[in-house]
C-alpha positions as CSV (number, residue, x, y, z in Angstrom):
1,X,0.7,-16.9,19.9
2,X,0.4,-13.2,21.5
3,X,3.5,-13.8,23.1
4,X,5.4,-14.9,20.2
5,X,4.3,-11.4,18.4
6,X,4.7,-9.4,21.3
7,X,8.4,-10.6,21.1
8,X,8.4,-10.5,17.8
9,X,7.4,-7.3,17.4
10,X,10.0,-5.5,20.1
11,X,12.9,-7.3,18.5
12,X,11.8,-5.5,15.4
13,X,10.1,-1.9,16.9
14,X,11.6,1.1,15.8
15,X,12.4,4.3,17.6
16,X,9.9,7.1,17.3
17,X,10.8,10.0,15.4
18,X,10.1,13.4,15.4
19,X,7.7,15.5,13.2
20,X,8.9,17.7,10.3
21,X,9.5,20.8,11.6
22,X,6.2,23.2,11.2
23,X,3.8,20.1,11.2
24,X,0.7,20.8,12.3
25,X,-1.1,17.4,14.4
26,X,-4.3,16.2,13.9
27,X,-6.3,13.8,16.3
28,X,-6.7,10.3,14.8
29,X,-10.6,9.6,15.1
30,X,-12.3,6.2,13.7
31,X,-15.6,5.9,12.6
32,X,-18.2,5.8,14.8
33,X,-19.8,2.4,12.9
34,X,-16.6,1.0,12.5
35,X,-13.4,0.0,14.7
36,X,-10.3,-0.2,13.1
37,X,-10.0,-3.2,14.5
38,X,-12.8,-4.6,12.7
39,X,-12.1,-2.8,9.2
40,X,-8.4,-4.3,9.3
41,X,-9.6,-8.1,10.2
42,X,-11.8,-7.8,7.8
43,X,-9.5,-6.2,4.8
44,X,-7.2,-9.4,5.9
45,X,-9.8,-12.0,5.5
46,X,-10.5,-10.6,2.1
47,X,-6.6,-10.9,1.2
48,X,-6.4,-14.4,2.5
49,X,-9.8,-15.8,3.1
50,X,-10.8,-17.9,5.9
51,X,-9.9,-16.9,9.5
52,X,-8.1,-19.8,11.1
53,X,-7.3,-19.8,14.7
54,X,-3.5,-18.7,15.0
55,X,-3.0,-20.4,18.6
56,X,-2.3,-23.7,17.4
57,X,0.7,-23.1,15.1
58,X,3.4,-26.0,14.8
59,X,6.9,-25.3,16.8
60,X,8.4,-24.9,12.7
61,X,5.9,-22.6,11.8
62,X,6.6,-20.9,14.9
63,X,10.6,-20.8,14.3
64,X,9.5,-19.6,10.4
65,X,7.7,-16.4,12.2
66,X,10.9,-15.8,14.0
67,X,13.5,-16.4,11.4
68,X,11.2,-13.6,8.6
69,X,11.3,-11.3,11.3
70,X,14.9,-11.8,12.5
71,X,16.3,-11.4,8.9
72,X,14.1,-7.7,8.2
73,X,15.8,-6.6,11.3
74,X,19.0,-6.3,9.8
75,X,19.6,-4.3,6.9
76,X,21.9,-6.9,5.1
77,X,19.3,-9.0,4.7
78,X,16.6,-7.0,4.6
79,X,18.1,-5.3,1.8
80,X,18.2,-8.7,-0.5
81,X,14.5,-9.3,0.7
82,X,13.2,-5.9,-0.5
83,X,13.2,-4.6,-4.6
84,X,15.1,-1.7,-5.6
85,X,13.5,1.1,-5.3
86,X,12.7,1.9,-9.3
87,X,15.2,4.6,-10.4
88,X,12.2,6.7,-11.8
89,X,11.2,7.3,-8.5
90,X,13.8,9.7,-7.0
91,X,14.1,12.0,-10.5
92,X,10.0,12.1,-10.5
93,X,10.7,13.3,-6.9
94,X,13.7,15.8,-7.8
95,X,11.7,17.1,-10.4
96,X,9.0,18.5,-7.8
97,X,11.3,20.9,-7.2
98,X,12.5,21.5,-10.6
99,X,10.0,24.0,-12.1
100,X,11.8,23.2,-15.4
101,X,11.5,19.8,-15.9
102,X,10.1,18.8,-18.9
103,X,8.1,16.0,-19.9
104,X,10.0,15.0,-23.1
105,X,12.9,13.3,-20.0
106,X,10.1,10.8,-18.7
107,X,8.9,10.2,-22.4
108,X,13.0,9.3,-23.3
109,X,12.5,7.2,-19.9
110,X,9.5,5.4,-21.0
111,X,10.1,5.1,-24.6
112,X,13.6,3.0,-24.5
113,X,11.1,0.3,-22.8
114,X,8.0,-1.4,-24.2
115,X,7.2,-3.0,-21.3
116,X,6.8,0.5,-19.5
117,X,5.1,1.5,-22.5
118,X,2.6,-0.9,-23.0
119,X,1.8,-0.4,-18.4
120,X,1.7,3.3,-18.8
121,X,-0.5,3.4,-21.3
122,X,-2.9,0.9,-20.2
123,X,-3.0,3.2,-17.1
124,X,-3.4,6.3,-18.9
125,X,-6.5,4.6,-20.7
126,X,-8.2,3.6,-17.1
127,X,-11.2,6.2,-16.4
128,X,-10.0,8.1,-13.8
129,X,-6.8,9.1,-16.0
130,X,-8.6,9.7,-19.3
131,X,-12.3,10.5,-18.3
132,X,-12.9,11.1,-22.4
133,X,-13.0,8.0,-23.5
134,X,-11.2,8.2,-26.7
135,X,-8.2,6.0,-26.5
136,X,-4.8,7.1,-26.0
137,X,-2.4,5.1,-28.7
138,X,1.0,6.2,-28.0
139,X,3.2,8.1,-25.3
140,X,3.0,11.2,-27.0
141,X,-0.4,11.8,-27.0
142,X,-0.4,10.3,-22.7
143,X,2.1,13.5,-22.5
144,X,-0.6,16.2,-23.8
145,X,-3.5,14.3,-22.4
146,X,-1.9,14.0,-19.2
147,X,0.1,16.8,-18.6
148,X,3.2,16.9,-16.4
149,X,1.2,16.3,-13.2
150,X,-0.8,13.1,-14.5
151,X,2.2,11.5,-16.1
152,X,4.2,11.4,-13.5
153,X,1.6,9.6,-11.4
154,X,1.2,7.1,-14.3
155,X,4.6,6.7,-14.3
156,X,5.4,5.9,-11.4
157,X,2.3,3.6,-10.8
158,X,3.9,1.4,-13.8
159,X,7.0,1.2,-12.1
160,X,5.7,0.2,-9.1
161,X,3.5,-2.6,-10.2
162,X,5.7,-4.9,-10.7
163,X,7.6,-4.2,-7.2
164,X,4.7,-5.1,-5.4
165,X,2.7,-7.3,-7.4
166,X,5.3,-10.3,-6.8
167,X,4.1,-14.1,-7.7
168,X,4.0,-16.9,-5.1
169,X,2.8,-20.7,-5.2
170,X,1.0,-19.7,-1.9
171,X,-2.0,-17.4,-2.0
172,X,-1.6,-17.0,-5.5
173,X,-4.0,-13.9,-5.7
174,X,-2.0,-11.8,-2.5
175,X,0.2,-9.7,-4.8
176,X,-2.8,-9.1,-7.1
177,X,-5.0,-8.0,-4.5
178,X,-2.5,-6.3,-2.8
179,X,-1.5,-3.8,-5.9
180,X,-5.5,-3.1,-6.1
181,X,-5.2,-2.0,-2.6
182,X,-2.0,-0.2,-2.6
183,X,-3.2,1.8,-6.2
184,X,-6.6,2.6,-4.6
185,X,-4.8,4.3,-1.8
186,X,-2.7,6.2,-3.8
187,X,-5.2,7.6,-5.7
188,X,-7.3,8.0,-2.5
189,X,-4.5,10.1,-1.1
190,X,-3.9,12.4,-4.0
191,X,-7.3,13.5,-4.2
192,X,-7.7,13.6,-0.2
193,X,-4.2,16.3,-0.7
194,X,-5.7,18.1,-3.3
195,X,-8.8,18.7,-1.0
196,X,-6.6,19.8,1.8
197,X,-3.4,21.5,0.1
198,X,-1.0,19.0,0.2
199,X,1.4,18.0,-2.4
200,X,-0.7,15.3,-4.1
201,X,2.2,13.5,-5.7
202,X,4.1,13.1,-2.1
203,X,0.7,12.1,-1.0
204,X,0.4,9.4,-4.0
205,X,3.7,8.1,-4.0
206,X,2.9,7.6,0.0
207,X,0.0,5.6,-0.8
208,X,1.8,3.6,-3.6
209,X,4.6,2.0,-1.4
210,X,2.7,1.8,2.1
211,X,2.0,-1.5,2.2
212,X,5.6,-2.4,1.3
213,X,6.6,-4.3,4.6
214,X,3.2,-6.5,4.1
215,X,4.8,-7.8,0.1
216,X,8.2,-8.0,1.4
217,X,6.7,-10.5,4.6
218,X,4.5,-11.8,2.7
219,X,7.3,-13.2,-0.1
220,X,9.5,-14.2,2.5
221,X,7.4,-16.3,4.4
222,X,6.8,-17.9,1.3
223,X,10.3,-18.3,0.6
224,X,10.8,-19.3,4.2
225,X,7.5,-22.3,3.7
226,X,9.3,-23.4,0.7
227,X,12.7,-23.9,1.8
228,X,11.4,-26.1,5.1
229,X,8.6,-27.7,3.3
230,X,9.7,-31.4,4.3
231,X,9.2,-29.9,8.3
232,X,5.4,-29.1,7.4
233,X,4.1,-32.4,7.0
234,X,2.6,-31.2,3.5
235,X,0.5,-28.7,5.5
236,X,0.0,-25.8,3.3
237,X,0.9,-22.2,5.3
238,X,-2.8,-20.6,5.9
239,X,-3.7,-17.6,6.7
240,X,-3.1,-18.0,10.8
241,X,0.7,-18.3,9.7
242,X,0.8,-15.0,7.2
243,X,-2.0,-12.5,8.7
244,X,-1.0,-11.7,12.3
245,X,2.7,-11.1,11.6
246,X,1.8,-9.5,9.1
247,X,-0.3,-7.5,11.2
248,X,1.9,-6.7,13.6
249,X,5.2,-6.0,12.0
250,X,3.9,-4.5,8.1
251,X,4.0,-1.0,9.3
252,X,7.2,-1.0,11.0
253,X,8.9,-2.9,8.1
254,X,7.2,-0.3,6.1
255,X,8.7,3.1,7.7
256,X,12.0,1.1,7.5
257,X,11.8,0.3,4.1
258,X,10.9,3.8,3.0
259,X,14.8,4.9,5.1
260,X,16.2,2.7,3.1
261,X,15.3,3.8,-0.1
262,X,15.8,7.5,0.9
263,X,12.2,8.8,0.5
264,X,11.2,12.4,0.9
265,X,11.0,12.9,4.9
266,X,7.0,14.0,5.4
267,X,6.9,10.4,3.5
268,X,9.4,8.5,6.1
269,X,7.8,10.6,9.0
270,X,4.0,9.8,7.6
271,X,4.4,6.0,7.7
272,X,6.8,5.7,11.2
273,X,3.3,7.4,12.7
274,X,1.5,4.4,11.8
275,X,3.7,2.1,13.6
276,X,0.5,1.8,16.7
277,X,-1.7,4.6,15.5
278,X,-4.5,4.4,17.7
279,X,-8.5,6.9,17.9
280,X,-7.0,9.8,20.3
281,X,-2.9,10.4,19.0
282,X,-2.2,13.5,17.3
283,X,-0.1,12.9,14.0
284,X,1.3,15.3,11.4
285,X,-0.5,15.9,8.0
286,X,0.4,13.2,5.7
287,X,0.1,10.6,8.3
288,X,-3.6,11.9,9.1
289,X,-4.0,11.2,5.1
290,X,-2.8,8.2,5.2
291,X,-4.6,6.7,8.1
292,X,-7.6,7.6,6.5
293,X,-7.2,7.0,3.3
294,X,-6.0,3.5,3.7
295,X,-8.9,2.7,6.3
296,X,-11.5,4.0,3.6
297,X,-9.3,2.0,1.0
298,X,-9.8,-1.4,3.0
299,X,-13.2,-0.7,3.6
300,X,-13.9,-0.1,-0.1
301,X,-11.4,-3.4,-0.9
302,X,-14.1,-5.6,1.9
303,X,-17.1,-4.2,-0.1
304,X,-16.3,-5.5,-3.3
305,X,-15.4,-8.7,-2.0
306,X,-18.2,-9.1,0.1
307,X,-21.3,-11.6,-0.8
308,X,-23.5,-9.6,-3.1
309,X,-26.6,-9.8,-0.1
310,X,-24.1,-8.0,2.5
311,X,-23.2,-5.1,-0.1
312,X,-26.0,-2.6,0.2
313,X,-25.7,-2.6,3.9
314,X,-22.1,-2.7,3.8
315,X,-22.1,0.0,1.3
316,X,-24.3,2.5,3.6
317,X,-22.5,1.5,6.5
318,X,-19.2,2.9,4.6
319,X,-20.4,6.0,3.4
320,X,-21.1,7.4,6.3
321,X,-17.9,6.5,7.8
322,X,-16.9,8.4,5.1
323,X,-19.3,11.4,5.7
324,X,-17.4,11.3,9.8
325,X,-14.3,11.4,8.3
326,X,-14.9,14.2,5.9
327,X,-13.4,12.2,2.6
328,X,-15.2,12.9,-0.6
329,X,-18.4,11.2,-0.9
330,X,-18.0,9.9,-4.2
331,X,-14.5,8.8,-2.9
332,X,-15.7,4.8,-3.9
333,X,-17.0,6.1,-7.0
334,X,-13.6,7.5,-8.2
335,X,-11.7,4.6,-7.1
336,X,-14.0,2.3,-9.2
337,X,-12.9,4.5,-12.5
338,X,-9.4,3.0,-11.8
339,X,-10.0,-0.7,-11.1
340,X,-11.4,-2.8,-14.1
341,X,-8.8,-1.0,-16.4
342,X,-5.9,-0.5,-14.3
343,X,-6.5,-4.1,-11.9
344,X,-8.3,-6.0,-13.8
């Protein structure tokens, strides 16, 4: 199986890149009670469940592996594979630079659809968007509640949902899980800007569509299960045919996907670093924030899932990784504000 990745993975590797110019780098450190290793195997077997062993895969789930990764190699294809990026997303970004946008153009935008309507304003009701409890009834009042700022976090959030939290007959709880993750992070990356002077809605929309490549494998090797189904025998695809590809290609697939849809470059540049980011390599800014605050972000995702006897150790173990990598300590306690409203 190592070898089948290994070739998988240099038919699909991507060139490096160089940093925005003026980026400062900053050393990648882990945890010192943690590997990375160890915090990503265990986010995975919270996504999928049991660890089977992935050296005994059939020669069709084999040629399934090979076919996924084949077709988000080429851009035709890949393009058919992956959503459109939302059309919200590039005038939220264009109006970063606008310092006379007003928020009466995303209220036009949201207003003309009540399924926007109803997802932004159950995420403007979540805790960490409206900390004052009394409920927020229509757009209008989101606007002055939110500001400019707030909204277009909310916004885009909405938008996004659906684009990552896609429906399969296999693992029926991946997309689910996967949105809780990919929301936590974003959050987790616009306060971690705030604290260092980053733009936190680069940093946000970074965290929202980082995990893109791992939906965008994950639903085609679902499609790809389905199609040669009458090859499998009846034998349902576990995680030992999902996980390591995933793995191994996600972040690649990722920084690609981000090209495609023409992101801002500190947000292209910030996800090709994590293509191999390893304790020791020097990386710009953004990708710093990202690294960490995805790793805190599957550490936080393991503790909730863990069995309630392992949580307590689990959960001091955590905060002083985040202590080491100097996150905010009540990091977990902000992120739970957001996930019975928003995720639940």
């Amino acid at each position: 199986m190592a070898g089948l990745l290994s070739r998988l993975k240099a038919a699909f590797n991507s060139s490096p890149v160089a940093l925005p110019a003026g980026n400062d780098t900053i050393e990648v450190a882990e945890p010192s009670n943690f590997s990375m290793a160890s915090i990503s195997a265990s986010f995975y077997r919270s996504l999928f469940g049991k660890a089977e062993q992935v050296d005994s895969l059939s020669v069709p789930q084999k040629l399934i592996l090979d076919v996924v990764t084949q077709d988000m190699s080429q851009q035709a294809k890949r393009l058919k594979a992956v959503p459109r990026l939302p059309s919200v997303i590039p005038r939220l970004l264009q109006s970063l630079r606008n310092k006379n946008s007003s928020s009466k153009d995303y209220v036009n935008i949201i207003n003309k659809d009540p399924a926007m309507t109803a997802a932004v304003l159950k995420l403007a009701n979540s805790v960490y968007f409206n900390p004052v409890v009394k409920r927020i009834t229509s757009i209008d009042i989101a606007v002055v509640k939110l500001g400019i700022d707030g909204l277009r976090t909310v916004l885009s959030a909405a938008v996004m949902q659906p684009v990552i939290e896609r429906k399969s007959p296999y693992f029926t709880n991946f997309g689910h899980k996967l949105w809780q993750h990919s929301l936590s992070c974003a959050v987790a990356c616009e306060i971690i800007a705030r604290q260092r002077g980053l733009e936190p809605y680069k940093a946000y929309l970074l965290g929202l569509v980082h995990d893109m490549g791992k939906i965008t494998l994950f639903s085609e090797l679902c499609t790809q299960f389905k199609i040669n189904s009458h090859q499998m025998d009846k034998v349902l695809p576990s995680y030992a045919t999902f996980a390591p590809l995933m793995e191994t290609l996600s972040p690649a697939l990722s920084y690609t996907i981000a090209q495609d849809w023409e992101l801002p470059e500190e947000i292209c540049s910030a996800l090709q670093q994590q293509q191999d980011i390893s304790p020791g390599d020097k990386v710009g800014a953004y990708a710093h924030l990202l690294f960490q605050a995805n790793l805190a972000c599957e550490m936080y995702f393991t503790l909730k899932e863990a069995p309630e006897e392992d949580r307590e150790i689990l959960e001091r173990a955590s905060q002083k990784a985040l202590t080491e990598m100097a996150l905010p300590k009540n990091l977990f306690k902000q992120l739970d504000s957001i996930d019975q409203q928003v995720t639940g």
